[in-house]
GUDREN-941194 format. One line per field, with one value per residue (C-alpha): residue in one letter; chain; y negated, z negated, x. Coordinates in nm, 4 decimals. Layout:
REM GUDREN-941194
rest <- c(a; ...)
kette <- c(A; ...)
y <- c(Y; ...)
z <- c(Z; ...)
x <- c(X; ...)
REM end
This chain:
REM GUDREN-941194
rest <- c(x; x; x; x; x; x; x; x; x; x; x; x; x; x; x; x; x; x; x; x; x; x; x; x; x; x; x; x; x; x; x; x; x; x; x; x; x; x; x; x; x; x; x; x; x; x; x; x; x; x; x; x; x; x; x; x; x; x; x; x; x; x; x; x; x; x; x; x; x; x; x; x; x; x; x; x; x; x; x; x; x; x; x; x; x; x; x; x; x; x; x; x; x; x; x; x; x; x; x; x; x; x)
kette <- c(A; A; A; A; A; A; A; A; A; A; A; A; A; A; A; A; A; A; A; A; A; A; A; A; A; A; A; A; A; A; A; A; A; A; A; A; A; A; A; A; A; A; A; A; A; A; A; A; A; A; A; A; A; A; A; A; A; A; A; A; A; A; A; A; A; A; A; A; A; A; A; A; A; A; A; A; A; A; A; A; A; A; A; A; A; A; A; A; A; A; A; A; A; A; A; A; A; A; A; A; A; A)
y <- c(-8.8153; -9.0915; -9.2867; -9.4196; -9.4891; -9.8848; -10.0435; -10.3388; -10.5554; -10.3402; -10.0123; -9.7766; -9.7511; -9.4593; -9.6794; -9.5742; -9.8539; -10.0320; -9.9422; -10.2466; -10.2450; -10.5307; -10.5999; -10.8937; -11.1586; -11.2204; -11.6239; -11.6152; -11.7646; -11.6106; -11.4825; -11.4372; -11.1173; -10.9565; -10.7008; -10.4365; -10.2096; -9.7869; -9.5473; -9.2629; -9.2208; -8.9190; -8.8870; -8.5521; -8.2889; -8.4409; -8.6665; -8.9105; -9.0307; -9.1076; -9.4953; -9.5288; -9.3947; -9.6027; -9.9037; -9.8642; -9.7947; -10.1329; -10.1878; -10.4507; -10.5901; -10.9143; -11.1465; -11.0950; -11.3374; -11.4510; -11.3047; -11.2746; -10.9090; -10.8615; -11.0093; -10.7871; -10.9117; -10.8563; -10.8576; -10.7779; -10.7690; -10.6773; -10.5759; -10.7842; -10.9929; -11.2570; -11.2119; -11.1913; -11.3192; -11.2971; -11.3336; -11.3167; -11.2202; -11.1973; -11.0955; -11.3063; -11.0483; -11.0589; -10.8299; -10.6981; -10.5163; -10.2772; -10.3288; -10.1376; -9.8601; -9.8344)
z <- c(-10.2643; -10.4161; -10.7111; -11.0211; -11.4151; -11.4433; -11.7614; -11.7787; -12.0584; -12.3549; -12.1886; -11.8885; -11.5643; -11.3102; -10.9539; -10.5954; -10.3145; -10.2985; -10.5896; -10.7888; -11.2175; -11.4758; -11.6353; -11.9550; -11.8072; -11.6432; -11.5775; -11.1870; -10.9909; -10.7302; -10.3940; -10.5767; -10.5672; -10.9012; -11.0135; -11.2380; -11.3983; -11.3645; -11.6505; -11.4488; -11.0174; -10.8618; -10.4943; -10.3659; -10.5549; -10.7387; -11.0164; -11.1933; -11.5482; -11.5854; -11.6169; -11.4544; -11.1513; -11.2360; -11.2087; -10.8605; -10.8226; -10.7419; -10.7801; -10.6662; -10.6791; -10.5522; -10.7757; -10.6819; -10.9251; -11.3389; -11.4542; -11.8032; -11.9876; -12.1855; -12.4790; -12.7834; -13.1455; -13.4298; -13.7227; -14.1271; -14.3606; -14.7481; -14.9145; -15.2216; -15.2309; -14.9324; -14.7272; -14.3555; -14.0849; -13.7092; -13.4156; -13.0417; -12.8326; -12.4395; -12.3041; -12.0516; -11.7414; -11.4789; -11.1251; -10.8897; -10.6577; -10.5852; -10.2431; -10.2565; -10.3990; -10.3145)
x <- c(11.8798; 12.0943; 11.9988; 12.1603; 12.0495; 12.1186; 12.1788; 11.9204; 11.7748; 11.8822; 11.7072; 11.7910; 11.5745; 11.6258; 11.6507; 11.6497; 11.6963; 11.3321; 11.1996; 11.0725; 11.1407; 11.0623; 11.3373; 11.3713; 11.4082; 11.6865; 11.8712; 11.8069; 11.5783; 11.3601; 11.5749; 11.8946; 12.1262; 12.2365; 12.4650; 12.3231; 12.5843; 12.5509; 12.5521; 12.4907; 12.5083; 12.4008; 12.4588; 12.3013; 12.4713; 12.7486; 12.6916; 12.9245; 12.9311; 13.2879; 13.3023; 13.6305; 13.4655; 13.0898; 13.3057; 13.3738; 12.9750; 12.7554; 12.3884; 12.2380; 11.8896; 11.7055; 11.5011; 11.1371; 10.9644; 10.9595; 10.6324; 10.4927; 10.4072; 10.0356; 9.9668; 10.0395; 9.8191; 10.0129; 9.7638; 9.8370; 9.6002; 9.6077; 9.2975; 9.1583; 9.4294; 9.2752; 9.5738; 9.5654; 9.8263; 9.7314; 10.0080; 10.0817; 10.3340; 10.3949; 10.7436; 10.9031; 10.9907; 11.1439; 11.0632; 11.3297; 11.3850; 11.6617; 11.8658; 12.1388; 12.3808; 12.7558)
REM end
């Protein structure tokens, strides 16, 4: 079984060809080929972490489509004091899928 641990968006997803993350969003537009780069590559038994060898190792990964995550409420609130603050927030992400590990 080969996969690899990607570095993507400030976090690290575990990817296999065809599997399908959300990443942040990423400056591509739908169809394109990116590059994601490894932390970690395991390829049956042996696994790699040294990054002179990880450079050698490419992941790449179409652009499915820009989507948008839920909406989160922020809400504070102080009691007696008459203060309250409501806000929103939805993360811009972006869907890809993986096509292929060398």
């Amino acid at each position: 079984m080969v996969y690899a641990v990607v570095r993507a968006g400030g976090r690290q997803e575990k990817v296999e060809v065809g599997s399908v993350i959300q990443l942040n969003r990423v400056q591509a537009a739908a169809g394109e080929t990116i590059e994601l780069p490894a932390v970690l590559f395991v390829d049956g038994d042996k696994v790699e972490t040294d990054a002179k060898k990880l450079a050698k190792v490419k992941v790449t990964a179409e652009v499915v489509k820009d989507l948008r995550g839920p909406k989160i409420v922020i809400q504070k609130y102080k009691n007696k004091t008459g203060y309250k603050k409501r806000q929103g927030h939805r993360q811009d992400l972006t869907r890809v899928k993986i096509t292929g590990i060398k």
